[in-house]
KEPA-876277 format. One record per residue (C-alpha): residue number from 1; y, z, x. Coordinates in steps of 0.2 Angstrom, whole numbers, plus 5000, padded with zeros to 4 digits. Last residue first. Example, Ala and Ser with C-alpha at 12.3 -4.5 7.8 and 13.67 -1.06 7.14 Angstrom:
BEGIN
  resi     v     w     u
     2  4995  5036  5068
     1  4978  5039  5062
***
This chain:
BEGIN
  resi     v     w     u
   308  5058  5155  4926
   307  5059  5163  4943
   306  5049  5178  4947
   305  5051  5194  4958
   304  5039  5207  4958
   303  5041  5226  4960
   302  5037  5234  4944
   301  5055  5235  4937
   300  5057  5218  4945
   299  5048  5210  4933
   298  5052  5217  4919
   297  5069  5211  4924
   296  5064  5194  4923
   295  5054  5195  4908
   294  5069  5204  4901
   293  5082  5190  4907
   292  5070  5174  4901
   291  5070  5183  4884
   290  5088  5184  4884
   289  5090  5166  4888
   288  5080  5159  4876
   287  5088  5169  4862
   286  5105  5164  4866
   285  5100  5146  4866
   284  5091  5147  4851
   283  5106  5155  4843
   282  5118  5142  4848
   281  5131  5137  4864
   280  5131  5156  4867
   279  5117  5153  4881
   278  5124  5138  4886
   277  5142  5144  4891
   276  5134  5159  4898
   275  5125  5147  4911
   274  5108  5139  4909
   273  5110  5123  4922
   272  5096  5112  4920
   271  5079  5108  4932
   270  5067  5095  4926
   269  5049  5097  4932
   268  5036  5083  4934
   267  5021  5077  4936
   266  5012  5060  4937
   265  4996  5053  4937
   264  4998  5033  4934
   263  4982  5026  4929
   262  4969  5008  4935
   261  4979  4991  4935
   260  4993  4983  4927
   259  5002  4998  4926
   258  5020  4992  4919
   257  5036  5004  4930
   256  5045  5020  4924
   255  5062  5018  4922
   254  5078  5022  4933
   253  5096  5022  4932
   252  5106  5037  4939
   251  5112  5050  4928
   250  5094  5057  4933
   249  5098  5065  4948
   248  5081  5060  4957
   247  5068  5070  4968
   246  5055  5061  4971
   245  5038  5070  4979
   244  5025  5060  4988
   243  5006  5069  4986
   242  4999  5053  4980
   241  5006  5040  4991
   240  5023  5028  4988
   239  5031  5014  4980
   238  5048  5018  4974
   237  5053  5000  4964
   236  5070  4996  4965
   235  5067  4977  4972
   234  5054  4975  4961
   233  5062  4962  4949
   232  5069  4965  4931
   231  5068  4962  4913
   230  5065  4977  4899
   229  5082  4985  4900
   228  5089  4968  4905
   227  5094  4958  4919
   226  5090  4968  4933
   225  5090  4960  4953
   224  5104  4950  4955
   223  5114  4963  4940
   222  5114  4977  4951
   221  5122  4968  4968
   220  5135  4963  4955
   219  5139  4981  4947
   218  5138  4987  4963
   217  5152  4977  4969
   216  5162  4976  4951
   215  5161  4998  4954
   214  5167  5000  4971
   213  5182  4986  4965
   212  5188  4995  4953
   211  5187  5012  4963
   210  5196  5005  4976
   209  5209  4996  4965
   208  5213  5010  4956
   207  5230  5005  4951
   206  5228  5009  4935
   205  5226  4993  4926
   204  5211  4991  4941
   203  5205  5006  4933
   202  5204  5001  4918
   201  5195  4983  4922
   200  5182  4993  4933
   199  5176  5006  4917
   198  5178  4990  4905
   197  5163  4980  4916
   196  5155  4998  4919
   195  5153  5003  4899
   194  5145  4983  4898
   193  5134  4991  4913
   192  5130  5007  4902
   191  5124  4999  4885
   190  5111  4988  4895
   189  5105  5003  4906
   188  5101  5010  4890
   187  5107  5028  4887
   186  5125  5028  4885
   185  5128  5023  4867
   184  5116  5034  4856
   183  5114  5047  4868
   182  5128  5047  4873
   181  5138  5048  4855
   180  5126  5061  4849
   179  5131  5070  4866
   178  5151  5072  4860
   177  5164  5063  4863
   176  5159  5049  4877
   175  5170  5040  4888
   174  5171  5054  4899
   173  5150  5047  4904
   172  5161  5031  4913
   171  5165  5043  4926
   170  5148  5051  4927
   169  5139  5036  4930
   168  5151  5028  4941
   167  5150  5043  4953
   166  5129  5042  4950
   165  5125  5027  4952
   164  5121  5026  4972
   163  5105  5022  4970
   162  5095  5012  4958
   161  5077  5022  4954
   160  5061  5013  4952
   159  5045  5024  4947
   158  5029  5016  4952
   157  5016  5009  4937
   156  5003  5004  4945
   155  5006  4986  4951
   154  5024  4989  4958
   153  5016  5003  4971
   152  5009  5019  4965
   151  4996  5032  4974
   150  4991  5045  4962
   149  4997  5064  4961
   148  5013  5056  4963
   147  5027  5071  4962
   146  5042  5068  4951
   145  5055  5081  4952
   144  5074  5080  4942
   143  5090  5086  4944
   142  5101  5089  4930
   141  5120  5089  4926
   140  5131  5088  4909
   139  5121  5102  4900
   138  5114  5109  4884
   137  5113  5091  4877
   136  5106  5082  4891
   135  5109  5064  4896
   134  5095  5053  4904
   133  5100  5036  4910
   132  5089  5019  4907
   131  5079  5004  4913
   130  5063  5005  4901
   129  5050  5017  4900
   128  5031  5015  4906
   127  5032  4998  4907
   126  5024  4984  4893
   125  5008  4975  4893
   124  4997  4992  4899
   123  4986  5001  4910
   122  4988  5019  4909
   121  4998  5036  4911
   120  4994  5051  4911
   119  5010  5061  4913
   118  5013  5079  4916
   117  5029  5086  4909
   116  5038  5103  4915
   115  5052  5109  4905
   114  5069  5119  4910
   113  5066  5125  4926
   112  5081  5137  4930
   111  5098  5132  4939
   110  5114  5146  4936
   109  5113  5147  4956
   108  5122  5128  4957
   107  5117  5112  4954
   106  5114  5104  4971
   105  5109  5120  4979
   104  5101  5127  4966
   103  5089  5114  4964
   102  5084  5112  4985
   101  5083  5132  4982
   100  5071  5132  4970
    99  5060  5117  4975
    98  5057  5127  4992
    97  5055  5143  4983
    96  5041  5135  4973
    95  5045  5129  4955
    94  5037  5111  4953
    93  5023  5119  4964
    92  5021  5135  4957
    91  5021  5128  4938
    90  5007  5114  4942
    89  4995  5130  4949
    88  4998  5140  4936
    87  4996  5128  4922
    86  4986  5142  4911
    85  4984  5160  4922
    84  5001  5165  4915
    83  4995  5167  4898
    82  5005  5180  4892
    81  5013  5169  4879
    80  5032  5172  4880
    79  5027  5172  4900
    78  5017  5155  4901
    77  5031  5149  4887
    76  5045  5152  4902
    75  5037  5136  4911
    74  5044  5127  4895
    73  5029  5114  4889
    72  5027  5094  4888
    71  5011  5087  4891
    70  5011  5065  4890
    69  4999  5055  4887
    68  4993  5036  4889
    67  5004  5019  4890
    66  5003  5018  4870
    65  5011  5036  4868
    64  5000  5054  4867
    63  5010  5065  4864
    62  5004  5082  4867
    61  5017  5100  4866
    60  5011  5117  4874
    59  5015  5132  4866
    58  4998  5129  4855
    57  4987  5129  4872
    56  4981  5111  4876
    55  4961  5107  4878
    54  4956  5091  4885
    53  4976  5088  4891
    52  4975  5107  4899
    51  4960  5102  4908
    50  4965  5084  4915
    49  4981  5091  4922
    48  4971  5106  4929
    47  4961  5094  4936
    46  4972  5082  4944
    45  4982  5098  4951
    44  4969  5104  4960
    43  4965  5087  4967
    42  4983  5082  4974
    41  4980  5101  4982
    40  4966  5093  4990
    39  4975  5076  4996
    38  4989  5086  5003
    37  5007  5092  4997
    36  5025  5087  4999
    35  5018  5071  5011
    34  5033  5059  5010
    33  5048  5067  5001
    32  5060  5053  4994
    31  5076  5056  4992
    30  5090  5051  4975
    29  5104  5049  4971
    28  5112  5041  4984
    27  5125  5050  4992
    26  5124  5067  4986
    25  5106  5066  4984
    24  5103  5060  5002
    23  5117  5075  5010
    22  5105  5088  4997
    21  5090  5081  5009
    20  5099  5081  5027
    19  5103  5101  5020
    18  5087  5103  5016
    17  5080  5101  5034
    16  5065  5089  5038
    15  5051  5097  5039
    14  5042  5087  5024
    13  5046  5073  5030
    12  5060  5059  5023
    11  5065  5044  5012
    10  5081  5039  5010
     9  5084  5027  5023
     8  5067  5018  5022
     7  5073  5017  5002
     6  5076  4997  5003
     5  5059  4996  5014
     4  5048  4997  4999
     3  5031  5006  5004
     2  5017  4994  5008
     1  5000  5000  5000
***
């Protein structure tokens, strides 16, 4: 499997310090992690993956899509349920003080693991998602991690990520009045780059040359290789071996590639900002986040520290 030499420059070891890591997200949006865990650790977490599908705990939500089938749960549900020996393994890797700090880091100390999803995906006519953004209603910032716990490459499904979106992104995201209004107008990669067109015409009315002109050049080198949601060429695709981590900022574009052959394994773990703002943004909001704090401090009380 050849990995794609666009994302030579963003991709990195595993000892390789964090701060070279966040510098990557900053800049591009993304980094590539070669190696984050072995072949026998890939294992592990294929068959707890294939154990939880067969036989899913009620807090855990399973839709299955035409591409395969997807488990959804909030890492805090282990502890709501006193079930901490289910998903254990997946939840200390997507949440391991390494993952932790790297999340705080670029979103600030208020980051906790909002939802884990492992992804079984397979052979299929049409991609796994199309060319998108993701917007999130309690929050304007996320940061997500995919780890392959399969190889992928343009024939199976690979993830495809188009850096260095994330400044436009979030300039032309003001647009917006209220999250109904991205995610009904803002979400397709489609919808967004008609938003960039008007985004570099403003600000060249402004005066804002630079920035009109940043955005025309991307926008062009985007448009030789996507033409649609649904109609592009590989040049974005992030090939790479199971046991490679992607970390993403997911105001980027990105979709999840067609498997012509074989399964994608996939999991990952979104990471939010749950600040007092979202806590008192509604009751179900205030009441996850007081759960969260007494489990926490439950925790301590006997000695233990968790992070949830």
């Amino acid at each position: 499997m050849q990995h794609n030499p666009f994302f030579q420059k963003m991709s990195f070891k595993k000892e390789e310090k964090n701060s070279v890591i966040l510098n990557c997200l900053n800049k591009q949006g993304i980094a590539i992690i070669k190696n984050w865990i072995n072949a026998k650790d890939v294992n592990v977490l294929k068959n707890e993956l294939d154990s939880i599908e067969a036989k899913p705990p009620k807090w855990v939500k399973k839709n299955k899509y035409e591409t395969g089938c997807i488990i959804d749960y909030a890492p805090l549900q282990r502890h709501i349920n006193h079930e901490l020996e289910l998903l254990s393994n997946i939840t200390n890797v997507l949440s391991s003080k390494r993952i932790k700090d790297l999340a705080i880091s670029y979103l600030g100390k208020s980051a906790v693991p909002d939802r884990m999803l492992l992804h079984r995906s397979e052979s299929s006519n049409k991609p796994i998602t199309t060319w998108h953004i993701d917007n999130f209603s309690t929050s304007k910032r996320a940061l997500k991690f995919f780890l392959y716990l399969s190889d992928s490459d343009k024939d199976t499904g690979a993830f495809s990520y188009i850096p260095g979106c994330r400044d436009i992104q979030q300039l032309v995201n003001r647009r917006a009045k209220t999250y109904d209004d991205l995610r009904r107008n803002m979400w397709s990669i489609d919808q967004n780059l008609e938003h960039w067109k008007q985004e570099a015409i403003l600000q060249e009315k402004k005066g804002n040359k630079k920035i009109s002109y940043q955005i025309t050049n991307h926008l062009q080198n985007i448009m030789q290789h996507v033409n649609s949601e649904l109609n592009s060429d590989d040049y974005y695709t992030v090939s790479a071996k199971k046991g490679s981590l992607i970390i993403f900022d997911p105001v980027g574009f990105h979709r999840g590639g067609r498997i012509i052959k074989g399964e994608r394994y996939i999991i990952r773990a979104h990471y939010l900002p749950f600040s007092l703002k979202r806590a008192f943004s509604s009751r179900n909001e205030l009441s996850i986040f007081v759960k969260r704090n007494v489990i926490k401090l439950k925790a301590k009380l006997k000695g233990k520290s968790i992070y949830i």
